[in-house]
C-alpha positions as CSV (number, residue, x, y, z in Angstrom):
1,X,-11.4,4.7,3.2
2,X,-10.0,4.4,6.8
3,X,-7.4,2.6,7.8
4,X,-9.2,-0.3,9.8
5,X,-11.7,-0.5,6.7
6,X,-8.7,-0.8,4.4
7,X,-6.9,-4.1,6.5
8,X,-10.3,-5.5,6.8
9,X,-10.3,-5.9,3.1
10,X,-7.1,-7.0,3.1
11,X,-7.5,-10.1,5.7
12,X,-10.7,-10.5,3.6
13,X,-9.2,-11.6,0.7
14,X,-6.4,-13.7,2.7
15,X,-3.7,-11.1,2.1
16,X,-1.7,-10.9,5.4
17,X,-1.4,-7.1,7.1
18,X,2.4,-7.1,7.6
19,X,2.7,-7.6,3.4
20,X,1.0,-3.3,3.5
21,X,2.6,-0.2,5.2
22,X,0.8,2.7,5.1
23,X,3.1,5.6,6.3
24,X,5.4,4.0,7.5
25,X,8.1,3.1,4.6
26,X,10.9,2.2,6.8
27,X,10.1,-1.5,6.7
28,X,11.3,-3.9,4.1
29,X,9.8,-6.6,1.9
30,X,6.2,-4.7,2.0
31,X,3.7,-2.6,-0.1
32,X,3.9,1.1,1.4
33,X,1.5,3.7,0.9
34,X,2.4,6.7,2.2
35,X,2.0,11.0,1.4
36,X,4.5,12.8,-0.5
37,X,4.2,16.7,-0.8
38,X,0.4,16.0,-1.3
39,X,0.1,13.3,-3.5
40,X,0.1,9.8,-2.1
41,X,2.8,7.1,-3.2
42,X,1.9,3.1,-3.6
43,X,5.7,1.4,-4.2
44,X,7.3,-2.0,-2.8
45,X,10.5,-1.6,-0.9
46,X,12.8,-4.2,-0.5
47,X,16.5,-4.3,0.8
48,X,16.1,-0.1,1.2
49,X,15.4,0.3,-2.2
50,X,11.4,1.7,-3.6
51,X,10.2,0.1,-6.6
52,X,7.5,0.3,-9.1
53,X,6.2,4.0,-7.7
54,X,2.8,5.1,-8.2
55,X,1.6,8.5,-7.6
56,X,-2.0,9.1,-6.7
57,X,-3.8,12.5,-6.0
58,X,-5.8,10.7,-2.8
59,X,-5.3,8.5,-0.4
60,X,-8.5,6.6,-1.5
61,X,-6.8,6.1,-4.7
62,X,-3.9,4.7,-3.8
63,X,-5.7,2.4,-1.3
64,X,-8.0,1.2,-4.1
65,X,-5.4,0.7,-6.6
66,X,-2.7,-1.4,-3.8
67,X,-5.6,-3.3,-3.0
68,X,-6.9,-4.2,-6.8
69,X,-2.9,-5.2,-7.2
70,X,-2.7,-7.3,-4.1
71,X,-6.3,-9.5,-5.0
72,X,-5.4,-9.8,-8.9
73,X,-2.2,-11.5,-8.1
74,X,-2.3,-13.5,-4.8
């Protein structure tokens, strides 16, 4: 899934953009998805710290599985 196609879900479903990062983990308070050594990492980071990694072998994985997360409990 591309990038555009992935936000257009999100705003779909009324989840605001700046709550996803996709590689670009420096921000705070958001969902990140971004590669690791060639797996791809779904995790929240707030105040500097990651939490509650998940490791994916594609990005279409972890794309799918952020977004399942995001709809089931807005």
């Amino acid at each position: 899934m591309l990038d555009d196609d992935f936000f257009e879900v999100l705003r779909a479903n009324n989840i605001p953009e700046f709550k996803v990062s996709i590689n670009n983990a420096i921000k705070d308070d958001v969902y990140c998805i971004r590669e690791n050594y060639n797996q791809w990492e779904v995790f929240y980071r707030e105040r500097g710290k990651e939490f509650n990694l998940k490791k994916f072998d594609t990005k279409e994985e972890a794309q799918n599985y952020l977004l399942n997360y995001l709809i089931r409990i807005r």
